[in-house]
Structures are given as structure tokens and as C-alpha cells.
MARBA-3410 file (N, C-alpha, C, O; in Angstrom, 1 decimal):
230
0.8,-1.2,0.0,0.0,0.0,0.0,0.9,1.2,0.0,0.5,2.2,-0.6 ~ 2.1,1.2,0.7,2.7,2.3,0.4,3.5,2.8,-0.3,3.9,4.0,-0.3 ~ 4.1,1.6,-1.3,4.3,1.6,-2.1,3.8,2.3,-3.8,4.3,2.9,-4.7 ~ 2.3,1.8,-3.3,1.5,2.5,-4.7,1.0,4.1,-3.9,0.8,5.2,-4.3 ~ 1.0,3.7,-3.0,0.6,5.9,-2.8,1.7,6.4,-3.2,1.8,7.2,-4.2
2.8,6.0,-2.3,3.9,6.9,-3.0,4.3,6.9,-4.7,4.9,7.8,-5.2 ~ 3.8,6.0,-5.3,3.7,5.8,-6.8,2.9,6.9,-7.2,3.3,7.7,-8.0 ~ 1.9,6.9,-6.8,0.7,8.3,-7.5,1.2,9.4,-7.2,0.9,10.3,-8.0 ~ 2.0,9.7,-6.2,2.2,10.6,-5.9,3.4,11.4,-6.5,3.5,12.5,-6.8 ~ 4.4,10.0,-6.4,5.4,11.0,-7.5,5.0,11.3,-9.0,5.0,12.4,-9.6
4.7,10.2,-9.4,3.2,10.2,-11.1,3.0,11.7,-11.2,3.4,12.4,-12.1 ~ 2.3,12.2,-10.1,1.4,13.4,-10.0,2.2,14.3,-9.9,1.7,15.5,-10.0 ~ 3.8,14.3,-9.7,4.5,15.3,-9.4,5.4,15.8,-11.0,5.9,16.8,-11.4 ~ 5.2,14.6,-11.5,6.2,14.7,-12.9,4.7,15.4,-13.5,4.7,16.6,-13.7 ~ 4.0,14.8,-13.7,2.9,15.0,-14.6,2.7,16.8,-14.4,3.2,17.6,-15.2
2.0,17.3,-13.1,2.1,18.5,-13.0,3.2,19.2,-12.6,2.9,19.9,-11.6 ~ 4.6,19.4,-12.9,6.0,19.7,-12.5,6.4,20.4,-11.3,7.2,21.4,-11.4 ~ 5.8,19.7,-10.0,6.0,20.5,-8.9,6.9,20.4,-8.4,7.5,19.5,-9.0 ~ 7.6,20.8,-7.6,8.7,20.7,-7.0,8.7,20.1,-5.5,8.2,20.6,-4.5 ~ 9.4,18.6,-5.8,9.4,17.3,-4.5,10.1,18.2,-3.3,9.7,17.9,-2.2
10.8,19.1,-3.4,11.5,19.8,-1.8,10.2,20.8,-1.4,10.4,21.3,-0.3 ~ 9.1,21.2,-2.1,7.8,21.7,-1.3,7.9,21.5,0.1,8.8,20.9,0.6 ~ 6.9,22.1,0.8,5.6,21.1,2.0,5.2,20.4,1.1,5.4,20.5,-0.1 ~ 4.5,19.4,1.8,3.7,18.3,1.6,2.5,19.2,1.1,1.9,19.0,0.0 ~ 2.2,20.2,2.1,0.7,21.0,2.7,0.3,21.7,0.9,-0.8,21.8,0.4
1.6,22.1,0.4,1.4,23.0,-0.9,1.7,22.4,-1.8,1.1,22.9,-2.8 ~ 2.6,20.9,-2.2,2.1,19.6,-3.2,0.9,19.8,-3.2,0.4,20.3,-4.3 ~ -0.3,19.4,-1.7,-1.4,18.8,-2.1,-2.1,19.6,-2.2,-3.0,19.2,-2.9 ~ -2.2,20.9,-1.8,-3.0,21.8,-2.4,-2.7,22.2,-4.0,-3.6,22.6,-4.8 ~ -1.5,22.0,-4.2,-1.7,22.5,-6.1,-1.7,21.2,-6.9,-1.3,21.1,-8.0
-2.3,19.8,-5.9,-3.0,18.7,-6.8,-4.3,19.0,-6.3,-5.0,18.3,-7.0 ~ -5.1,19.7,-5.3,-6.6,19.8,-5.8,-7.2,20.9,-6.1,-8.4,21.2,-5.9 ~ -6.1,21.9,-6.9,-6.2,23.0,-7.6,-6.3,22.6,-9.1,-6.9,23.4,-9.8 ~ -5.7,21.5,-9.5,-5.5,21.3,-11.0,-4.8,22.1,-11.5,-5.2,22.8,-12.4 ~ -3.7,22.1,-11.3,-2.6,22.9,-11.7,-2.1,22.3,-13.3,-1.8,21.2,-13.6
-2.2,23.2,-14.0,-1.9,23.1,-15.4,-0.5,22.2,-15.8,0.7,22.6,-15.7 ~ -0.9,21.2,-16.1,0.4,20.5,-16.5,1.1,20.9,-17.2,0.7,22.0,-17.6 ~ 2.5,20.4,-17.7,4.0,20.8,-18.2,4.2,19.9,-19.2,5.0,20.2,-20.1 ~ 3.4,18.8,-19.1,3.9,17.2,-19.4,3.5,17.2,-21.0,3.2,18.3,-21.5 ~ 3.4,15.7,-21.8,2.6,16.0,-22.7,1.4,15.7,-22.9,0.9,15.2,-21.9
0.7,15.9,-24.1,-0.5,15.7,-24.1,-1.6,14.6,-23.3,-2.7,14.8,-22.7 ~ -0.9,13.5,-23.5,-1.5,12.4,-22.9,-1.4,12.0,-21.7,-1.9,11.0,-21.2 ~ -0.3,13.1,-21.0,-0.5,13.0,-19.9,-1.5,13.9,-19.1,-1.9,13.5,-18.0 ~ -1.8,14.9,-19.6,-3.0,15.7,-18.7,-4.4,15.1,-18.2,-5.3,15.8,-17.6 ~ -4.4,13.7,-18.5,-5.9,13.1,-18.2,-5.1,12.5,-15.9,-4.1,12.5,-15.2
-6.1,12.3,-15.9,-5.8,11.7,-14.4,-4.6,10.9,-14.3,-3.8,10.9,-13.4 ~ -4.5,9.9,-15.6,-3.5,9.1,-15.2,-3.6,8.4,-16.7,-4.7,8.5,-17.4 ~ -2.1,7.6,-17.2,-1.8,7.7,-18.6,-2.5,6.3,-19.0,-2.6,5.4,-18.3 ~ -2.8,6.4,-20.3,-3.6,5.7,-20.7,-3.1,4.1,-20.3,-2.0,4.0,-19.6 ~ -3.8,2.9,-20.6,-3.6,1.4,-20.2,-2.1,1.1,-20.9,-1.2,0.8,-20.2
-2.2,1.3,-22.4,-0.7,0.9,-23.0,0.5,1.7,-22.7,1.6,1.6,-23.2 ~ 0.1,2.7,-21.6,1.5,3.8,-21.1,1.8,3.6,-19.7,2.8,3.9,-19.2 ~ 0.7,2.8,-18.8,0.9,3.0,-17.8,2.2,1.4,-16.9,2.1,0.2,-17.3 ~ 2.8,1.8,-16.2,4.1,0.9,-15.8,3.3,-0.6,-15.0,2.2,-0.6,-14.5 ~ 3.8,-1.3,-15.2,3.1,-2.7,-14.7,3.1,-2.9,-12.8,2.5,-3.8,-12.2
3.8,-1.9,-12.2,3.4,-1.8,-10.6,1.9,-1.2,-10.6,1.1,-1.6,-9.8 ~ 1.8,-0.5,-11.3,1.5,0.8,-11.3,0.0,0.2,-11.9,-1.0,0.5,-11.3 ~ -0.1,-0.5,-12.7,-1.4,-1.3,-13.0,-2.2,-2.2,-11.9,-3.4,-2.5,-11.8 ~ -0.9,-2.6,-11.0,-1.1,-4.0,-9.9,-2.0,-2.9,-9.0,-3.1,-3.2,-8.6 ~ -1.6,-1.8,-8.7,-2.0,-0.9,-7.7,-3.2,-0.1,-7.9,-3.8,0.6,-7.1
-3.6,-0.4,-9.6,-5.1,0.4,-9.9,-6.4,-1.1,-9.6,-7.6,-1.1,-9.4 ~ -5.4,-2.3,-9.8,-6.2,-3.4,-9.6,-7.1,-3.3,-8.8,-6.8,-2.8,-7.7 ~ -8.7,-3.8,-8.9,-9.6,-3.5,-7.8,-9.5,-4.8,-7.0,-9.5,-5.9,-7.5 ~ -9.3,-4.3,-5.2,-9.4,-5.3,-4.3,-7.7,-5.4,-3.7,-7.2,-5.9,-2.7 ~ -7.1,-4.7,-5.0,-5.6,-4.5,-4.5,-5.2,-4.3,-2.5,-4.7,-4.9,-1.7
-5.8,-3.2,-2.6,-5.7,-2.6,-1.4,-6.1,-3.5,-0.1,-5.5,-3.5,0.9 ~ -7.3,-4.4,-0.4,-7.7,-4.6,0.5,-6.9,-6.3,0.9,-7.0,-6.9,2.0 ~ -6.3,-6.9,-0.2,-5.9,-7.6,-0.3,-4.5,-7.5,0.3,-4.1,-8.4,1.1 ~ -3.9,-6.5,0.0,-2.5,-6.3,0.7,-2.3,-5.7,2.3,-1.5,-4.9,2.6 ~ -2.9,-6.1,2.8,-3.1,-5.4,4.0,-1.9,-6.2,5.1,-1.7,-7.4,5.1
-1.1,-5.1,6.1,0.2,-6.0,6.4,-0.8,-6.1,7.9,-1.6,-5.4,8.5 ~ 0.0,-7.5,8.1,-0.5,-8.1,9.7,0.6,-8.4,10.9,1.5,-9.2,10.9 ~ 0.3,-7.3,12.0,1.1,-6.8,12.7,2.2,-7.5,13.3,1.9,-7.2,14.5 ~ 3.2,-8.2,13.3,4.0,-9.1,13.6,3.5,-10.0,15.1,3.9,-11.1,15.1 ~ 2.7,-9.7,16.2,2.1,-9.7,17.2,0.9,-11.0,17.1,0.7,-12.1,17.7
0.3,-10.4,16.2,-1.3,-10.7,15.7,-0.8,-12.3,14.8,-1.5,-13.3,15.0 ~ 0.5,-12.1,13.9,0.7,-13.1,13.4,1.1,-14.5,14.5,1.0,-15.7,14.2 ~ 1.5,-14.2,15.5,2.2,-14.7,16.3,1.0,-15.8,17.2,1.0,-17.0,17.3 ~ 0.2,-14.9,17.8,-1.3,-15.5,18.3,-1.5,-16.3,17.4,-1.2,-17.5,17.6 ~ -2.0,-15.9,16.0,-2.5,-17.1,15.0,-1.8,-17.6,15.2,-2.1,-18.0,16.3
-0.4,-18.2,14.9,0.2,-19.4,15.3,-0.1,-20.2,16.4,-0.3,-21.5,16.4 ~ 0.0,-19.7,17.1,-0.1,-20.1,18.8,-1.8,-20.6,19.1,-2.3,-21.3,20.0 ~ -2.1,-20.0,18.2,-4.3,-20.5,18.3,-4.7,-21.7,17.2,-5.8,-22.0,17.0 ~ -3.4,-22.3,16.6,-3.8,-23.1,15.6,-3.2,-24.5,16.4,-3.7,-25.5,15.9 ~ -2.9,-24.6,16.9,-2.6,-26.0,18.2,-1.0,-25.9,18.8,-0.3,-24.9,18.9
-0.9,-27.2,19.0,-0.2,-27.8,19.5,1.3,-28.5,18.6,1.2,-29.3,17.7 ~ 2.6,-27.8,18.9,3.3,-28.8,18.4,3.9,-30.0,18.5,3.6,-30.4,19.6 ~ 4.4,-30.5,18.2,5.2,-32.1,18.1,6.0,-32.2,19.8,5.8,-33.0,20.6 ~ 6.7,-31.2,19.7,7.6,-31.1,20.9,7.0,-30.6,21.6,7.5,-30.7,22.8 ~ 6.0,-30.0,21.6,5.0,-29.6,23.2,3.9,-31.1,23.3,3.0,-31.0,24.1
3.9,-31.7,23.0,3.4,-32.6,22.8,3.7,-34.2,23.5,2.9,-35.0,24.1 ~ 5.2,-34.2,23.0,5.7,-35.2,23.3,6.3,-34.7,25.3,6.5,-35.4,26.3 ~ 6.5,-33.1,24.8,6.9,-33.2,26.4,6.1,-33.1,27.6,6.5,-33.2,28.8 ~ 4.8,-32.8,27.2,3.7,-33.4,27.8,3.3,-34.8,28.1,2.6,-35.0,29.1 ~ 3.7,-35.7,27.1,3.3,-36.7,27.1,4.6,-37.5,28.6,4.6,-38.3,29.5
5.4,-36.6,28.1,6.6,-37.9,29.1,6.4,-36.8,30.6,6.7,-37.5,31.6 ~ 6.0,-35.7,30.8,5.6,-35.3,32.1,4.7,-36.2,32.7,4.7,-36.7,33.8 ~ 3.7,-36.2,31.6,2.0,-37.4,32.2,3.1,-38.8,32.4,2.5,-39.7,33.0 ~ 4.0,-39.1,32.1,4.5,-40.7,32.3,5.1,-40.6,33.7,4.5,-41.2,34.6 ~ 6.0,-40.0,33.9,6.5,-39.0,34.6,5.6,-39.4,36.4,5.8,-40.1,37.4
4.8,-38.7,36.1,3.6,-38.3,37.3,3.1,-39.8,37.3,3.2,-40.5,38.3 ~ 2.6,-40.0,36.4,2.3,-41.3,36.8,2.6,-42.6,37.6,2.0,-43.2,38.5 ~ 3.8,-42.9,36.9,4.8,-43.6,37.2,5.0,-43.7,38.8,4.8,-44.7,39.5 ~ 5.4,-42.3,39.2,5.3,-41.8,40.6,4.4,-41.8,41.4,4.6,-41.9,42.6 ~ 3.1,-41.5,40.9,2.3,-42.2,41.9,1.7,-43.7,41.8,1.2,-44.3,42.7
1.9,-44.2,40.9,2.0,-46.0,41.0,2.6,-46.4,41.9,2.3,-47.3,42.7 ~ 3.8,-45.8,41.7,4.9,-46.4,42.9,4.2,-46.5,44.3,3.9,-47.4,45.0 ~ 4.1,-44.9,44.5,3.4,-44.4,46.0,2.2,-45.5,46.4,2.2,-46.1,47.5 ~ 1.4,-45.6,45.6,-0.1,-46.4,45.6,0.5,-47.7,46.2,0.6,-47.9,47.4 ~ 0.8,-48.5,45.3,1.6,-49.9,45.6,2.4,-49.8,47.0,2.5,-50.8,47.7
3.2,-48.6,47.3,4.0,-49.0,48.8,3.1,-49.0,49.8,3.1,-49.6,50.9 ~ 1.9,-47.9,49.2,1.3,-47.2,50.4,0.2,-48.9,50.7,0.2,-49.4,51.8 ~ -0.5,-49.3,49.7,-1.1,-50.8,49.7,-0.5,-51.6,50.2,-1.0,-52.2,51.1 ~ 1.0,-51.8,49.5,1.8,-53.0,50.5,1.5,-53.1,52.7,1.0,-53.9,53.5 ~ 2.3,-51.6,52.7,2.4,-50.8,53.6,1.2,-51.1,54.6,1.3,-51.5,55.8
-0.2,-51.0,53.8,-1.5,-51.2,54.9,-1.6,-52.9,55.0,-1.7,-53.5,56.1 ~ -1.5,-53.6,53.8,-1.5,-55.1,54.4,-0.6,-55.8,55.4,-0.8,-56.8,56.0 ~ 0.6,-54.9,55.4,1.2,-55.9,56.2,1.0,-55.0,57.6,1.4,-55.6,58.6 ~ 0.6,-53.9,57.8,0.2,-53.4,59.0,-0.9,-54.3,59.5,-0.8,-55.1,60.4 ~ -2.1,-54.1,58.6,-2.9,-55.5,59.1,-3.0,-56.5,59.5,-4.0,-56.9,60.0
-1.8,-57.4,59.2,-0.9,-58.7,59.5,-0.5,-58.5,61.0,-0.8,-59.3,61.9 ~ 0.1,-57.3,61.1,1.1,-57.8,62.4,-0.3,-57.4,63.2,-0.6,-58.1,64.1 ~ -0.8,-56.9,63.0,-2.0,-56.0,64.0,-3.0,-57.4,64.5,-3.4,-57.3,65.6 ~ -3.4,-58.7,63.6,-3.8,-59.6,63.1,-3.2,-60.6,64.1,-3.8,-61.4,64.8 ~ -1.5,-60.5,63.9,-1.3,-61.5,64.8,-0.9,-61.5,65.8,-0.6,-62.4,66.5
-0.8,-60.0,66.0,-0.8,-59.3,67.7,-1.7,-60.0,68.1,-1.6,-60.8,69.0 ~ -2.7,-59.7,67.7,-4.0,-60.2,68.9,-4.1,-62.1,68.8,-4.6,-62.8,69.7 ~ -3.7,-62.3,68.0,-3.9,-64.0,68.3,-2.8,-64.7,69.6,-2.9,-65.7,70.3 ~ -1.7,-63.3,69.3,-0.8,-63.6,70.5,-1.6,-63.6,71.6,-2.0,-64.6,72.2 ~ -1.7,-62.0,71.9,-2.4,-61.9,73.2,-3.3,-62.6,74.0,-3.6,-62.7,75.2
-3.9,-63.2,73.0,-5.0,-64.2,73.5,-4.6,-65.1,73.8,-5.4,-65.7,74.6 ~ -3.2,-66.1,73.6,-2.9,-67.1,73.5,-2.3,-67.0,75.4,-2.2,-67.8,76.3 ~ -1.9,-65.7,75.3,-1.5,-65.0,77.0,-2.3,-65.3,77.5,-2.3,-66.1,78.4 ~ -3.5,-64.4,76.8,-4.7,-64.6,78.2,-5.6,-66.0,78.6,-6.3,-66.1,79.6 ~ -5.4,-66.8,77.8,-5.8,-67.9,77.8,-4.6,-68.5,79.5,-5.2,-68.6,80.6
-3.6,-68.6,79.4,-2.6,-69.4,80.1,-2.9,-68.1,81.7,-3.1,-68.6,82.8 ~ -3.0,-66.7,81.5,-3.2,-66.0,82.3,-4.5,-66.8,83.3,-4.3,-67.1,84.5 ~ -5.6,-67.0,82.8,-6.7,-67.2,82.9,-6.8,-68.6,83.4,-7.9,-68.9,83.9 ~ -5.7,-69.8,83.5,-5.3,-70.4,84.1,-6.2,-71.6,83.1,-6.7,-72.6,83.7 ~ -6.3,-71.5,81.6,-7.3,-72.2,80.8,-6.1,-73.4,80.0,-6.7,-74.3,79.4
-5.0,-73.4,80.0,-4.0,-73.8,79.5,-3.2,-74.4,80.3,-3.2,-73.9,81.4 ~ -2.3,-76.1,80.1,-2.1,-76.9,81.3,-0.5,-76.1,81.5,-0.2,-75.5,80.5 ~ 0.4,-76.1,82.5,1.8,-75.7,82.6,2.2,-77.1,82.6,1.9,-77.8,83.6 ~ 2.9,-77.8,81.7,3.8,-78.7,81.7,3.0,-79.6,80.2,2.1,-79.4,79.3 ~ 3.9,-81.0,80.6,3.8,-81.8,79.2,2.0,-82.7,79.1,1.9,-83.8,79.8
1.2,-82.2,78.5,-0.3,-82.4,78.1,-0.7,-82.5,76.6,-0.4,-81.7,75.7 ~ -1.3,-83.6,76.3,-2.4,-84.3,75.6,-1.3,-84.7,74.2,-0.3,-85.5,74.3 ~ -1.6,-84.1,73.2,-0.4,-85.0,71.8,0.3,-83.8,71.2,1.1,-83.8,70.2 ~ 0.0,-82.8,71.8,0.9,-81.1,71.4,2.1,-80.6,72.1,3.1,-80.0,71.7 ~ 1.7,-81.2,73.6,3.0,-80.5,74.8,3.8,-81.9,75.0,3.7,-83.1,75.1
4.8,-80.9,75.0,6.2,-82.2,75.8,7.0,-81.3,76.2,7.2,-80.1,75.8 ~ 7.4,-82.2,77.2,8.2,-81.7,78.5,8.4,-81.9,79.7,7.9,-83.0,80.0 ~ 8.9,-81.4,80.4,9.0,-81.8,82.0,8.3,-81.2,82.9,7.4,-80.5,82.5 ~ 8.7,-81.3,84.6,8.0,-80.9,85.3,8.7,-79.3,85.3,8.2,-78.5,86.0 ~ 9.7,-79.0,84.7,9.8,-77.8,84.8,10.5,-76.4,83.6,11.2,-75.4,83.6
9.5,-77.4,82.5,9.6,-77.2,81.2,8.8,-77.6,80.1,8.6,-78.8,80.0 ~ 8.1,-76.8,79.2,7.5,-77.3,78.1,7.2,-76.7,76.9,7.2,-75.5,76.8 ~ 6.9,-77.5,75.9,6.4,-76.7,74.5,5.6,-77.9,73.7,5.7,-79.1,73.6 ~ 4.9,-76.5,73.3,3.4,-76.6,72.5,4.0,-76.4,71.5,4.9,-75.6,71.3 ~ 3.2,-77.5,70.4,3.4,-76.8,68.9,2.1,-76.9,68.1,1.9,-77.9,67.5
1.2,-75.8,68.1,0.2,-76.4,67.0,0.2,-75.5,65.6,0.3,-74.3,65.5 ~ 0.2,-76.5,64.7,0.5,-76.3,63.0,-0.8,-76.0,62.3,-1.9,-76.6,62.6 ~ -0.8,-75.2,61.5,-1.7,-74.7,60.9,-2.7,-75.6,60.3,-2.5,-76.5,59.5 ~ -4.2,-75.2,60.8,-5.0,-76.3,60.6,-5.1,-77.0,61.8,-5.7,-78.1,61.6 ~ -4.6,-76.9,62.9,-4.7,-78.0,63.7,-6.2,-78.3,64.4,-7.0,-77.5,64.7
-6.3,-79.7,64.5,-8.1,-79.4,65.3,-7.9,-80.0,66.6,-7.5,-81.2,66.8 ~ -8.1,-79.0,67.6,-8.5,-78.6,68.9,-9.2,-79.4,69.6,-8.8,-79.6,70.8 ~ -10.5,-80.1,69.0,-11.0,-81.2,69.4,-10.3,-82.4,69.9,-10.6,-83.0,71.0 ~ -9.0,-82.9,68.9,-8.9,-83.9,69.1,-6.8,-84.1,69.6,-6.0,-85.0,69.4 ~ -6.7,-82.8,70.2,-5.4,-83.2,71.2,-5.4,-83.8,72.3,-4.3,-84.1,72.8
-6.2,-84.1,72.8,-6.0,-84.2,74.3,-6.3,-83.7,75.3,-6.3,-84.4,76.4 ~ -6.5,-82.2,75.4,-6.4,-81.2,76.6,-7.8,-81.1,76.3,-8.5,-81.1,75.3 ~ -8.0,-81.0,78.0,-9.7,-81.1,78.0,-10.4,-79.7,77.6,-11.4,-79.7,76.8 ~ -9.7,-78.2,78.4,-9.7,-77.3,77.8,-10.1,-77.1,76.9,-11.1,-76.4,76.8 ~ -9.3,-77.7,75.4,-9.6,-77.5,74.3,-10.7,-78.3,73.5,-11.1,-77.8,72.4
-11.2,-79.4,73.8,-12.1,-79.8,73.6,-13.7,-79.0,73.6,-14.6,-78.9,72.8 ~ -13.7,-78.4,75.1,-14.7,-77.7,75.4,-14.9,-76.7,74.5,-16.1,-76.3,74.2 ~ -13.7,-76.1,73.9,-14.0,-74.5,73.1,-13.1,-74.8,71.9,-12.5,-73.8,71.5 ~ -12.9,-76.1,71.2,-12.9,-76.5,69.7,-12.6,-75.6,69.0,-11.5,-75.2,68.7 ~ -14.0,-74.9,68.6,-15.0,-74.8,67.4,-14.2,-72.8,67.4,-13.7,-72.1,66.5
-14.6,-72.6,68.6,-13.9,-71.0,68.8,-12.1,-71.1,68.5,-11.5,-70.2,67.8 ~ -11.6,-72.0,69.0,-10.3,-71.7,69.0,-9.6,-72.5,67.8,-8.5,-72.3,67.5 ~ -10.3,-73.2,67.3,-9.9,-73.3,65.6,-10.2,-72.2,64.7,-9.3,-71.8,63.9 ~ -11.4,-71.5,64.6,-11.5,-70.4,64.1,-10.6,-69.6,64.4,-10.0,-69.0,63.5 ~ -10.2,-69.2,65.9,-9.1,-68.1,66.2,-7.8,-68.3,66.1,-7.0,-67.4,65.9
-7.4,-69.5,66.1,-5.6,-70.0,66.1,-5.4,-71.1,64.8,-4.3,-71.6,64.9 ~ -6.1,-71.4,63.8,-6.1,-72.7,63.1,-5.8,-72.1,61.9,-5.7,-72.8,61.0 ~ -5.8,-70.5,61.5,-4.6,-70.1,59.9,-3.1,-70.1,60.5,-2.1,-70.2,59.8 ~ -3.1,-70.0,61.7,-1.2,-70.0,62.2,-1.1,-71.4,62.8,-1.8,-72.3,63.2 ~ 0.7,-70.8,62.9,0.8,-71.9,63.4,1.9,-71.4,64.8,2.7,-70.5,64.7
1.6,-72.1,65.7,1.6,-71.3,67.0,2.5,-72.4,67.6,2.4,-73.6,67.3 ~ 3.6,-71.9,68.6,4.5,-72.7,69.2,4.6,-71.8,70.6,5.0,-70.7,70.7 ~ 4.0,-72.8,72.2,3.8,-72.0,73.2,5.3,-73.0,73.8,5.6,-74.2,73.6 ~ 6.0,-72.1,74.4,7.0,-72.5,75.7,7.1,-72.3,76.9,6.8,-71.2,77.1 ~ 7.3,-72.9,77.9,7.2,-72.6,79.3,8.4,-73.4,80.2,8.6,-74.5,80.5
8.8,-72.3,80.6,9.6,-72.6,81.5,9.8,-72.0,83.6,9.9,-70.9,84.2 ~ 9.6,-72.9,83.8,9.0,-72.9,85.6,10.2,-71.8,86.8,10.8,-72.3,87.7 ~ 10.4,-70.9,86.6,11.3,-70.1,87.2,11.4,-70.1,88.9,12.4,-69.4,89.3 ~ 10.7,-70.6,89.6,10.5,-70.9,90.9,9.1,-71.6,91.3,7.9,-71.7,90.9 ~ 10.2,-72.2,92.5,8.9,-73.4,92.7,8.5,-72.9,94.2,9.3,-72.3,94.8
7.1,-73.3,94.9,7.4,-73.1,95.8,6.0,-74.0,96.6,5.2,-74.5,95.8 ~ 5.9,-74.3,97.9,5.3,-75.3,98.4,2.9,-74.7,97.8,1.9,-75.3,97.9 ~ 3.1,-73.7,97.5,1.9,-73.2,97.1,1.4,-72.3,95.9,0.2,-72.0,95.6 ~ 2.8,-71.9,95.2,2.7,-71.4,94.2,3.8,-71.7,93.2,4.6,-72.5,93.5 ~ 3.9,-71.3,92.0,5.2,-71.7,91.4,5.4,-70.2,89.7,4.4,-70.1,88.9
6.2,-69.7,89.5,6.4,-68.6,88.8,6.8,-69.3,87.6,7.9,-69.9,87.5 ~ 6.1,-69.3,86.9,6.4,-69.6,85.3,6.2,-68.1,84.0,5.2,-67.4,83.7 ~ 7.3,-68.1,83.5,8.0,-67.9,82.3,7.2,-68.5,80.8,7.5,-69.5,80.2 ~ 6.0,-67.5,80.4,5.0,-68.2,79.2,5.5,-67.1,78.2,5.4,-65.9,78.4 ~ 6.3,-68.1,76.7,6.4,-67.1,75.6,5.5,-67.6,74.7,5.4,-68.8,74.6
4.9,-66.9,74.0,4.2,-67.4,72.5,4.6,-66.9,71.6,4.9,-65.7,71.7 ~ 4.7,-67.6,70.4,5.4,-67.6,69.2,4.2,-67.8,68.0,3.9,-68.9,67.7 ~ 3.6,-66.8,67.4,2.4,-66.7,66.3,3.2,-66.8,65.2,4.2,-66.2,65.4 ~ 3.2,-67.4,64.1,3.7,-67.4,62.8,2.6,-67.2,61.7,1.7,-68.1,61.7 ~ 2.6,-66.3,60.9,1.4,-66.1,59.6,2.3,-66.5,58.3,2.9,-65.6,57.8
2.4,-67.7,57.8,3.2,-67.9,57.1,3.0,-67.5,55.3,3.8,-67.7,54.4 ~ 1.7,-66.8,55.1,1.1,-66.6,54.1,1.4,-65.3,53.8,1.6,-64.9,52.7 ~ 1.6,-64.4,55.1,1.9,-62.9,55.3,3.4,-62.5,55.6,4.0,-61.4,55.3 ~ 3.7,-63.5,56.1,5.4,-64.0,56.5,5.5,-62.7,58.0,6.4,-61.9,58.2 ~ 4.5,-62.9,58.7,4.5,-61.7,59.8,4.6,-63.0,60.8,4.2,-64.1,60.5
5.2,-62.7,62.0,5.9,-63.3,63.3,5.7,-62.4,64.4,5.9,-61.2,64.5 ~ 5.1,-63.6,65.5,5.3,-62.4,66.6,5.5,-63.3,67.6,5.1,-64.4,67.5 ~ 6.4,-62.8,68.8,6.7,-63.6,69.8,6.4,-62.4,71.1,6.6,-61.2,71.3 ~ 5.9,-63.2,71.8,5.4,-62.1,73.2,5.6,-63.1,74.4,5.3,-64.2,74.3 ~ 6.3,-62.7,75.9,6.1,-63.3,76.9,5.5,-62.7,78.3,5.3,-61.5,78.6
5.2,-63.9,79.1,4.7,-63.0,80.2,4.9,-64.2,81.4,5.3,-65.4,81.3 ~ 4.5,-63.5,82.6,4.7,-64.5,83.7,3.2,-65.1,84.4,2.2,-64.4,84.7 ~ 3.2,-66.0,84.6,2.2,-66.3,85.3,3.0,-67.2,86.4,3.9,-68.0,86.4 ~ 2.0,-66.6,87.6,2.1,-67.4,88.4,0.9,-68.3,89.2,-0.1,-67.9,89.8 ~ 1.5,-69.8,89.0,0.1,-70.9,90.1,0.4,-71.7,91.0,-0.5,-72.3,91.6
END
């Protein structure tokens, strides 16, 4: 566009013989005075005929020229780029951030899962311990060598029952009576009781009871002792 103004404009300067070191202000007032041309004949019409006129100079009388050439602000070009998507390398480095993140919390998920099952394990066979305490506390369990589980002496012994074991049918009367409860409670482990008699005395006697819980499925172990005395 500025191109072809400044084209008319010099055009208009040869044609009516003004002088380019003017103002601008007094060029364009003695172009809309009609200032008597200098030039020749065929030049005094507006502008020189089709077969005289220069081939820029044609591009710039073209209709739609103008509107067609219009410049777009280096800014404006930039947005349109930027508003037509996504490229290759923003793309892919997106893609390996999302791998990235993920990855990382997979990990976390799986420890933090591991993490709660085997809390549940030991928590699981804490208490099968403690019961196996309060049972012998409770004076429900024989001290010494009893039925096809215990061997030992008068001032020593150990229990072993193996996973699955049925309660009904050892020996101890104890266990007979409460089977059915203490196979459900003690019969996924396998359980090894020891006792050892730490003083004796004409009416009482201090015994040393450890129990030993094994979850062999969970691979969780617990061993707990305590004293009773009878």
C-alpha cells in the first residue's frame, strides 16, 4: 500500500511539474487546484492511458488490490500461530511429564497398599498372641507336658500347633470344650507355646510363658512373653 501511494504521488509530481523539496501542505493543495500540466498531451488526463501505464503501477489500480494487501502486525501473526494447536515437541513433552507423574504415583499407591496389608498382618497377629497370653493368664492352658501337642517336664515345656490344627482332638480337656472357637481363632497360624517354671514353691510356682504366632502366608511373626504365676 505504500508503495503504490507513494507511486501516485510521484506520477502526479512529474505529470504537474512540482517541486518534490515543497511542504507536503502545498504539493497537495496545487494537486486539488488542478494545476496546469507541463507534461505531454497524454499526460494531462488523471493518469496515462492502459498501453503507457508501468506494470506496478497497473497492480495498484487493480480492484481489491488494497484490500488484499493489507500488512498483519508481527504480534497478531504470532497469536494465530499459537491459536492453531499444539506442536510435536510440546506434545511429546507433555506426554513424558504425564509418564513421569504417573509412574510416581504407581509407585506411592503400591507401597502405600503394600504398607496397609502388612500393618494388618502384624496388628492380626498381635492379637492372636495376646489371647494365647490370656488364655494361660486365665489359668485355661495346662503348665507342663499335656495331651499329643505339649512335651516336656516338670519344669519345662512346649506346645506346637500347626496350621489347621483341630483342637477337638489333642488331648487337653480345655480344648475340647472350646474347639470350634479356637480353631477359628488360632487354626490359619501356626503357633509354638514354651514354658519354662522359674521358681517353685510349696503353694505357688512362677512360670515364664512365651508365645510364638507365625502367619506364614503374610510372613508376619510375633513372639510375646509374660509371667504367670500358680
Amino acid at each position: 500500500m505504500e508503495r503504490c501511494a507513494d507511486g501516485d504521488l510521484s506520477q502526479a509530481d512529474v505529470r504537474y511539474g512540482r517541486n518534490r523539496g515543497a511542504p507536503v501542505r502545498l504539493q497537495h493543495q496545487g494537486l486539488r487546484e488542478h494545476l496546469q500540466p507541463v507534461g505531454p498531451a497524454h499526460d494531462q488526463h488523471g493518469h496515462p492511458g492502459a498501453g503507457r501505464q508501468r506494470p506496478e503501477d497497473a497492480e495498484c489500480q487493480r480492484p481489491g488490490y488494497r484490500e488484499a494487501h493489507v500488512k498483519i502486525p508481527l504480534g497478531a501473526a504470532r497469536r494465530q500461530q499459537q491459536q492453531a494447536g499444539f506442536s510435536i515437541v510440546e506434545v511429546l513433552v507433555a506426554l513424558s511429564v504425564s509418564a513421569i507423574l504417573i509412574t510416581s504415583l504407581s509407585s506411592l499407591l503400591l507401597t502405600s497398599i503394600r504398607s496397609d496389608g502388612a500393618s494388618r498382618a502384624r496388628t492380626t497377629v498381635d492379637s492372636v498372641t495376646e489371647s494365647w497370653l490370656d488364655r494361660y493368664r486365665a489359668r485355661q492352658e495346662p503348665l507342663g507336658s499335656a495331651g499329643s501337642v505339649c512335651s516336656g517336664n516338670s519344669s519345662s515345656f512346649t506346645c506346637t500347633y500347626p496350621v489347621g490344627h483341630n483342637y477337638s482332638l489333642d488331648g487337653i480337656y480345655s480344648h475340647s470344650a472350646s474347639a470350634s472357637s479356637m480353631s477359628s481363632r488360632f487354626g490359619g497360624y501356626r503357633n509354638v507355646i514354651t514354658g519354662t517354671r522359674l521358681q517353685a514353691g510349696t503353694s505357688q510356682e512362677l512360670w515364664q510363658i512365651t508365645v510364638q504366632v507365625r502367619d506364614d502366608a503374610r510372613k508376619q511373626t510375633m513372639e510375646v512373653s509374660t509371667y504367670v504365676l500358680q
